[in-house]
C-alpha positions in Angstrom: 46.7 54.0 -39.8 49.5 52.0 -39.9 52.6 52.4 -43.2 51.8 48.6 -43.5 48.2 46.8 -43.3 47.3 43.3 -44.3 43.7 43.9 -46.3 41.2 40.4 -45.5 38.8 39.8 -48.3 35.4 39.1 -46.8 31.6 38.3 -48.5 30.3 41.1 -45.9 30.8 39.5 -42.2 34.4 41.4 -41.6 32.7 43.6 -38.8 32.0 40.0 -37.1 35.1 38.5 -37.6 36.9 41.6 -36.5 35.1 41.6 -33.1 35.9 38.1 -33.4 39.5 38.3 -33.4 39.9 40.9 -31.1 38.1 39.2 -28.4 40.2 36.1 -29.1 43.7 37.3 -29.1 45.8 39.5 -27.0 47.2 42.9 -28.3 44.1 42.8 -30.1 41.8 46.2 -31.1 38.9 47.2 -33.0 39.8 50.6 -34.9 37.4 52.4 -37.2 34.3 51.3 -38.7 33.5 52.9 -42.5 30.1 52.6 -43.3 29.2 53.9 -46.9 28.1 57.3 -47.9 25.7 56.4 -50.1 24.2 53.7 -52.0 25.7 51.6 -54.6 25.5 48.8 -56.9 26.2 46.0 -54.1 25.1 47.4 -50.9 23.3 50.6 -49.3 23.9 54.0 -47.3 25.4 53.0 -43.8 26.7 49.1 -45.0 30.2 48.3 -43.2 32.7 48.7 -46.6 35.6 48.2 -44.3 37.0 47.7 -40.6 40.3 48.4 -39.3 41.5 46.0 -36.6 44.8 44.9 -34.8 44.8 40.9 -34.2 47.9 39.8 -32.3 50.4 42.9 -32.4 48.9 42.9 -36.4 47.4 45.7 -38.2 44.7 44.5 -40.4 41.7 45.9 -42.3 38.6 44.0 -43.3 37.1 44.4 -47.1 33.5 43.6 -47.3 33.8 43.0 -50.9 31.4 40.6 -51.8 31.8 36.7 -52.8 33.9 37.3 -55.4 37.5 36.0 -53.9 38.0 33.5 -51.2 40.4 33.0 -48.7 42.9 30.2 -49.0 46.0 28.6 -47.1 48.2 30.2 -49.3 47.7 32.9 -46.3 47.5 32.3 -42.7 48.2 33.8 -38.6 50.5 32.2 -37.2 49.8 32.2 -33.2 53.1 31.6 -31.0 51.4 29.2 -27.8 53.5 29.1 -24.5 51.6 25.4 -22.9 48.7 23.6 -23.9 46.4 25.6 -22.1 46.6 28.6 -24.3 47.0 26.3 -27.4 43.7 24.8 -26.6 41.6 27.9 -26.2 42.8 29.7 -29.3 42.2 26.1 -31.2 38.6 25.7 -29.1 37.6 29.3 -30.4 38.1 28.9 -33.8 37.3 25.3 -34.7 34.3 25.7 -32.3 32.8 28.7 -33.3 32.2 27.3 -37.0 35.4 26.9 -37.7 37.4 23.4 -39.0 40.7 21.3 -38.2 42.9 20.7 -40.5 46.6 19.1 -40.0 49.5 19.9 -38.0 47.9 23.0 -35.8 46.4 24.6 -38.7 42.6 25.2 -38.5 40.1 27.8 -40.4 38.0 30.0 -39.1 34.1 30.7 -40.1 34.9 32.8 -42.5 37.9 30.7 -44.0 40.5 32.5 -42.8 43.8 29.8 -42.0 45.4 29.9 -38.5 48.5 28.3 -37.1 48.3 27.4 -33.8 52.3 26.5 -33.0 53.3 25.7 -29.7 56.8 27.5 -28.8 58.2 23.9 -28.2 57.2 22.8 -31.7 59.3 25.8 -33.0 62.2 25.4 -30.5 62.6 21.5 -31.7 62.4 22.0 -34.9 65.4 24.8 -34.8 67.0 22.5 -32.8 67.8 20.4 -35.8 69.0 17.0 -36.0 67.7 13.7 -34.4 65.3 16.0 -31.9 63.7 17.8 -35.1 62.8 14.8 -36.8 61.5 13.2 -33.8 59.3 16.2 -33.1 58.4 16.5 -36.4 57.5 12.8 -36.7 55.0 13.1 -34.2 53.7 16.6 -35.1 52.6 14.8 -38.9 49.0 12.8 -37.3 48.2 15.6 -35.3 46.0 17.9 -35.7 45.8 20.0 -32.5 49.3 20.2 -31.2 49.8 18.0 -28.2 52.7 19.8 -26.0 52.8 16.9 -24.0 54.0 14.7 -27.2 55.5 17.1 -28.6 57.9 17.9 -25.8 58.2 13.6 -24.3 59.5 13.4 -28.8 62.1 16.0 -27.8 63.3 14.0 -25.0 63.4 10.4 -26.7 
């Protein structure tokens, strides 16, 4: 187990969305699967309590713990994308597997979970600064996908 672990809050899907992930993303991995050793007052003997998971390079655990708390944008992934290419599959695979768009590369996943899907050149022209930040940013705001191909042509204007 990792010294540091981000803990997800699901209703009782994180099995699914860990499998989910890891299939998605690079330096991804399923890690242990603890079932409960009995019954109790939400659940039964052999129900999936929790699921350790790397996503991205990230160590992470799953918490079936009911429908209780939801997730929110207050936390998010942020996944780096080299070209379009890769910034269209991650988006394809979570808005369309019953997932939803939202603004400027940020989408949610089935299960609510908030993702960032930031082109490297978005970042680079933004730390640029100055005249080519704005620009970039300018046309980042109506997006929701991130278009490279604007992106970078806003860089060069």
């Amino acid at each position: 187990m990792a010294k540091n672990t981000i803990v997800l809050w699901y209703d009782k899907d994180a099995e699914a969305a860990a499998r989910f992930y890891t299939q998605t993303f690079p330096d991804s991995a399923m890690g242990r699967v603890f079932r409960a050793p009995s019954d109790y007052p939400s659940g039964k003997k052999g129900d999936v309590l929790t699921v350790e998971f790397t996503v991205a390079g990230v160590h992470c655990m799953g918490l079936n713990g009911g429908p209780e708390f939801k997730h929110s944008e207050a936390f998010s992934f942020q996944i780096a994308t080299d070209d379009q290419a890769e910034t269209d599959r991650y988006w394809n695979a979570i808005v369309g597997n019953g997932g939803q768009e939202s603004a400027c590369g940020w989408c949610k996943d089935r299960w609510g979970v908030s993702w960032q899907i930031t082109p490297r050149v978005l970042t680079e022209a933004l730390a640029a600064g100055g005249e080519e930040a704005r620009r970039a940013f300018q046309a980042m705001m109506p997006m929701k996908k991130i278009d490279v191909a604007t992106i970078e042509a806003a860089r060069r204007s």
